[in-house]
C-alpha positions as CSV (number, residue, x, y, z in Angstrom):
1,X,-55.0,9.8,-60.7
2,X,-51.5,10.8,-60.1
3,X,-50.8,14.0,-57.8
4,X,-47.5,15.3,-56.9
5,X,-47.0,14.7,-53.0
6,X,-45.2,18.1,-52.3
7,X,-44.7,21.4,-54.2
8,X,-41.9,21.8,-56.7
9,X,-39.7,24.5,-56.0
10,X,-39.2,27.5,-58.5
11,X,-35.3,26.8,-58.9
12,X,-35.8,23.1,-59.6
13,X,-39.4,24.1,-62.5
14,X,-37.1,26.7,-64.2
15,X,-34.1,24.3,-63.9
16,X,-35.8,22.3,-65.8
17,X,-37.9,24.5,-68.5
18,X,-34.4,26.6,-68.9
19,X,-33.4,24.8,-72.1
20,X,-36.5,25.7,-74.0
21,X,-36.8,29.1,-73.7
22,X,-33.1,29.6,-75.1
23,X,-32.8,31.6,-77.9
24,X,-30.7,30.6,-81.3
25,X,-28.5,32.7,-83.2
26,X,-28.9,33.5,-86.8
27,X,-26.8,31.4,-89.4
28,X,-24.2,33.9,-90.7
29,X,-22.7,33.0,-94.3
30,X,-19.4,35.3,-95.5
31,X,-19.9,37.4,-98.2
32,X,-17.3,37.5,-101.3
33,X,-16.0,40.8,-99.3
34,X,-15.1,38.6,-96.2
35,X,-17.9,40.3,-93.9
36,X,-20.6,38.3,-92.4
37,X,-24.3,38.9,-93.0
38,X,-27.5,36.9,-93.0
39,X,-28.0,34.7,-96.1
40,X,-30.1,36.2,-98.6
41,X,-29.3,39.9,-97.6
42,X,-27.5,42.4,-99.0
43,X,-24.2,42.6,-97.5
44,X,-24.3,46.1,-95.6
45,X,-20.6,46.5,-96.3
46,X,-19.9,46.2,-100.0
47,X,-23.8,46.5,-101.2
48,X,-23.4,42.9,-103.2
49,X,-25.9,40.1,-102.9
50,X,-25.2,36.7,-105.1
51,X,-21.8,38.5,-106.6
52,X,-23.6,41.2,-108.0
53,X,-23.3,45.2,-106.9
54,X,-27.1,45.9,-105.7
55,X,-26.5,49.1,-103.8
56,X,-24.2,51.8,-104.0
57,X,-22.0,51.9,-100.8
58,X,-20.4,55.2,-99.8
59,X,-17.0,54.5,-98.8
């Protein structure tokens, strides 16, 4: 049965799980307004979601 010969060190076990734990950002998509939001949102700027006016936005 095969049993490591010496500890591994913190630095070199977190060295290596370091690229799992990484979080991802959201994909952005550009509304017709030119802001950025999360796809299938409202945009929070211009209150429109697939061209049409859902909300009403005070300016």
């Amino acid at each position: 049965m095969a049993v490591p010969k010496r500890k591994v060190s913190k630095a070199r076990r977190d060295k290596r799980r370091s690229s799992h734990w990484k979080l991802s950002t959201p994909g952005f998509v550009k509304c017709s307004c030119g802001e950025f939001h999360l796809p299938h949102r409202v945009c929070k700027v211009c209150g429109k979601y697939d061209g049409r006016e859902v909300l009403k936005v005070q300016a």
